[in-house]
Phi, psi and omega in degrees: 000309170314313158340296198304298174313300187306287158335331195292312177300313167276000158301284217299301185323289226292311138347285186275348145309328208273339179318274174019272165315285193316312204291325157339292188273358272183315194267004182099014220243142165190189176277141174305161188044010167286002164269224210233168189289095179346120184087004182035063166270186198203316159250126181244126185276155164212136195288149181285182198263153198248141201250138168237021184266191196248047236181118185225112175109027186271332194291338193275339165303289167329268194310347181273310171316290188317310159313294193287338175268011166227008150260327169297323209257114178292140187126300199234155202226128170245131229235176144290141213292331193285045157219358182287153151245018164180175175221161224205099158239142177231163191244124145296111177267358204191152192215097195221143176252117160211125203303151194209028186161107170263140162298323206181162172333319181221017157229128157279130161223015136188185216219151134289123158247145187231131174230141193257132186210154191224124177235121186232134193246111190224174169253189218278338187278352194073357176297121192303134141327268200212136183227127186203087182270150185087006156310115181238155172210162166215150194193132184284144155220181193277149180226137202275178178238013117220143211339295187307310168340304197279326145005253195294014195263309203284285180347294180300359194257307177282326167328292189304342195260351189284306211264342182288331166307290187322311185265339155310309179324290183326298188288326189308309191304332179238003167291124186248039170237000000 
């Protein structure tokens, strides 16, 4: 009799994991940006990004980013535009800086960058897709007393808001909620 009772628990668990399990798989519920691509496209050529801020090479960052966060993800293959079933171009609108911590009055010592980008999913033909404008990212640094320092500090600032770019783009693009 005592068998019986000792098993009865591990029913009850094993029952309410496969519960779980159903309601889980059962309500629709997955991770943001895991559906498909508009028009359940599958290759995509994507365009550099045409940069209009005062930030001169961040569009080749982007657009290297962008590339690569749309080659990590199975389903879709990014291609040269004669073989896309759309192309995928974006405008750097903005590149803003702004000091976000003083030493004193007239020393920073550190900065923000925020870059604003308008992103468009056309087919090969120009009918727009998908559209999303003001998609932002940011990322803070340090700022040195001296100049190369502070640089290559703001450069490593842009790198990190680039992949943070890249995969907003993604998930905005391919999210169905």
């Amino acid at each position: 009799m005592k068998a019986a009772y000792a098993t009865r628990p591990a029913y009850a668990l094993i029952a309410l994991g496969l519960l779980m399990l159903l309601a889980f798989n059962g309500c629709g519920y997955r991770f943001s940006g895991a559906g498909e691509m508009p028009g359940n496209i599958q290759r995509i050529a994507i365009d550099i990004f045409e940069n209009r801020s005062g930030e001169t090479g961040i569009e080749s960052i982007i657009t290297n980013d962008v590339i690569n966060e749309f080659n990590r993800n199975p389903g879709i293959s990014v291609t040269g535009r004669d073989e896309a079933e759309a192309v995928l171009s974006g405008v750097i609108r903005t590149a803003r800086i702004r000091s976000i911590s003083h030493r004193s009055a007239f020393t920073t010592t550190e900065r923000e960058i925020t870059i604003v980008v308008d992103v468009t999913l056309s087919t090969p033909g120009g009918k727009i897709l998908w559209s999303a404008k003001g998609i932002d990212a940011s990322s803070d640094y340090t700022v040195s007393d001296e100049k190369i320092r502070t640089e290559q500090n703001k450069k490593t600032a842009v790198a990190d808001l680039s992949g943070k770019l890249a995969q907003r783009i993604f998930i905005r693009m391919t999210d169905r909620f």
